[in-house]
C-alpha angles and dihedrals in degrees: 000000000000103000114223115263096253080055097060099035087058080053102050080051094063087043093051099049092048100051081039088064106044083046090059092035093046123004119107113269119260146068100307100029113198136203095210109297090353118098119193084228084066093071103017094068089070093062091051087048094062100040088047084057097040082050088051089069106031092096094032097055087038094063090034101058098044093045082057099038097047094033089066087047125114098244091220075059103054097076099048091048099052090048094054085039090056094042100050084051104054084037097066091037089052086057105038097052081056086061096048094052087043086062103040093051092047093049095030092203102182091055081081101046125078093214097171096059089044089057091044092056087053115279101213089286097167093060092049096052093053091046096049094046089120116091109185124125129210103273081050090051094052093043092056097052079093116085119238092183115000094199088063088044084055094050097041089041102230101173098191083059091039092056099043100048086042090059097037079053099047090049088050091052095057095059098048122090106242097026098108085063085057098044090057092053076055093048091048089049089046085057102041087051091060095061098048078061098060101049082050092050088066094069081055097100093046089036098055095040081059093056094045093048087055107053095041096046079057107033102042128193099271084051095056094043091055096072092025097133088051096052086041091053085053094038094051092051097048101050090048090052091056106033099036107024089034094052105045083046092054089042100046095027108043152020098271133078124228091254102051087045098057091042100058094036090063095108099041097048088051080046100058094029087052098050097023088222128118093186081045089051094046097104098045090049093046093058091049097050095046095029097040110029103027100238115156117257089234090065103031091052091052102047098043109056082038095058091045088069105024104036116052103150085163086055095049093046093052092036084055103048094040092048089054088033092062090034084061089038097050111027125055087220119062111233113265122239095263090058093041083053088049097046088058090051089061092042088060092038100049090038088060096087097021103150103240090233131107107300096004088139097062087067091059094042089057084060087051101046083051098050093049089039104245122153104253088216080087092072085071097062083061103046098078080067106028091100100073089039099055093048088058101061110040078061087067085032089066102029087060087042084065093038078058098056097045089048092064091036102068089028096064087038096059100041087067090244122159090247133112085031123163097215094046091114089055095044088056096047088053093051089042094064092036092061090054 
């Protein structure tokens, strides 16, 4: 009996863990450590292989899909919805970094760490100065949301660029003449990159055995013991966030019930835990909201590449405890409420923009150690683990980013708005041609 795909990824995860293991126990030291004849590059390119073509679509399905989604959408709608959109987002961001700084300050972490004498041995110095190469800070961040040139910020796949200019295009599409002809060569290359995801969703369950098998071939157990209540605290706040706070949102908030949502989200969830990457994770998420849970493609395709960008509650819950973990572990004084307060500011400011791809979230945390005044040196004690982290919390990332969805769904539904409305597509043809 063919088993379903969340089903074998869960499997190439067991796998992965376990040959991740005997390479560290065993395999030779280096680089590229072996068991015999067998290199550990030998499995792990497979792994880069399926995150470089899940990487191929990500800006293509993300213009795509907004073009689309905003392109079907009443143009008196489009304000109202982006403002509930926004505000559910930073809502639930706003929230979620307060759970993370509950947690932090209950388990004090970094109580337990010598940082300084971790960063004076080193400290993986050479990783964090590649990774905090960027120096912009967040007015920067905010200013360059606007494209210079939007063919660089395709290239250079700048998703904050990519999505406005996707949705200034799509409503101009909707008030010239011949646009609905172009916004149906976008709805034909929407579908025909769907497709391409799901023949490369059949590499998922070696992919993501691959990926395993390299962080914990590199990592190791001790490794990962080593910094365990700190993983715990992440790992508790996390999980309440999704499982308290998620469930009493999808109860109280939409149409469906907590069981029926977690039932339904299970592939997604493997999906983004497996590949740690919410833009990765777009095309999954899309089917489930639209296949499972019967919201319309105009708004689904609106809200989710949206959230993997915009809303990334994971995000502001990690970016929360390791910001207070490396604070214990650094000052001798705690920092005081006001600078708590200030620390989750900069956590909503900097995630604003956080790019939805494997350890996106280390390039906003380096904003936020500036700010507080933190040495970034500090990012480098967390990247051994990074890894399972991350992929917990683009997991929560992802799972908020459909609440989310839900959540707007029911709301605009029930408000008697005309959206989501069937005959949207006919009405703006007919104002099309009206307003010319």
């Amino acid at each position: 009996m063919k088993l379903d795909l969340h089903w074998q990824i869960l499997i190439g995860l067991l796998i992965g863990a376990a040959f991740g293991v005997v390479f560290h126990a065993f395999g030779t030291p280096g680089e590229d450590p072996s068991l015999g004849f067998l290199h550990l590059s030998h499995i792990t390119w497979i792994g880069e292989l399926f995150l470089k073509l899940l990487k191929m679509i990500v800006i293509p399905l993300i213009v795509s899909s907004i073009i689309v989604g905003v392109g079907h959408l009443p143009v008196q709608s489009l304000g109202k919805l982006g403002l509930s959109t926004l505000f559910i987002f930073k809502g639930q961001m706003f929230f979620a970094a307060l759970v993370g700084l509950l947690f932090v300050n209950w388990f004090k972490p970094g109580n337990s760490i010598d940082l300084r004498s971790i960063i004076g041995n080193g400290g993986g110095s050479e990783e964090v100065q590649f990774i905090t190469d960027s120096k912009l800070d967040v007015g920067e961040l905010v200013f360059n949301i606007i494209p210079a040139n939007i063919f660089e910020s395709l290239s250079h796949g700048s998703l904050l660029q990519v999505i406005l200019f996707s949705i200034l295009f799509a409503v101009s599409l909707i008030k010239v003449k011949n646009g609905k002809h172009v916004l149906t060569f976008f709805e034909a290359s929407l579908n025909a990159i769907l497709e391409m995801t799901h023949w490369i969703m059949l590499l998922a369950p070696v992919g993501v055995m691959a990926l395993i098998t390299k962080t914990v071939a590199a990592a190791g157990i001790e490794e990962l013991l080593k910094y365990s209540q700190f993983m715990l605290t992440v790992f508790a706040a996390l999980f309440t966030m999704l499982i308290v706070v998620g469930s009493i949102v999808v109860h109280f908030f939409t149409d469906s019930t907590p069981m029926e949502f977690f039932s339904k989200m299970k592939e997604v969830m493997l999906t983004s835990f497996s590949t740690s990457s919410s833009a990765a994770t777009i095309p999954v998420t899309l089917e489930t909201m639209e296949k499972s849970f019967g919201v319309p493609n105009r708004l689904a395709s609106f809200v989710i590449p949206l959230g993997a960008t915009m809303n990334m509650n994971g995000a502001a819950i990690y970016e929360s405890i390791v910001t207070l973990f490396v604070a214990q572990a650094w000052l001798p004084d705690p920092l005081s409420l006001s600078e708590q307060i200030f620390v989750v500011s900069m956590v909503l400011l900097a995630t604003f923009g956080t790019p939805g791809i494997p350890h996106g979230s280390l390039i906003t945390i380096a904003i936020v150690f500036q700010a507080v005044g933190l040495p970034l040196e500090a990012i480098g004690v967390i990247l051994s683990i990074d890894r399972i982290l991350d992929m917990t919390r683009t997991m929560i990332n992802v799972s908020f980013d459909s609440i989310s969805c839900l959540v707007l769904n029911k709301y605009f539904k029930n408000m008697g708005d005309n959206f989501p409305d069937p005959d949207a597509p006919k009405k703006i043809e007919s104002h099309v041609e009206e307003y010319v």
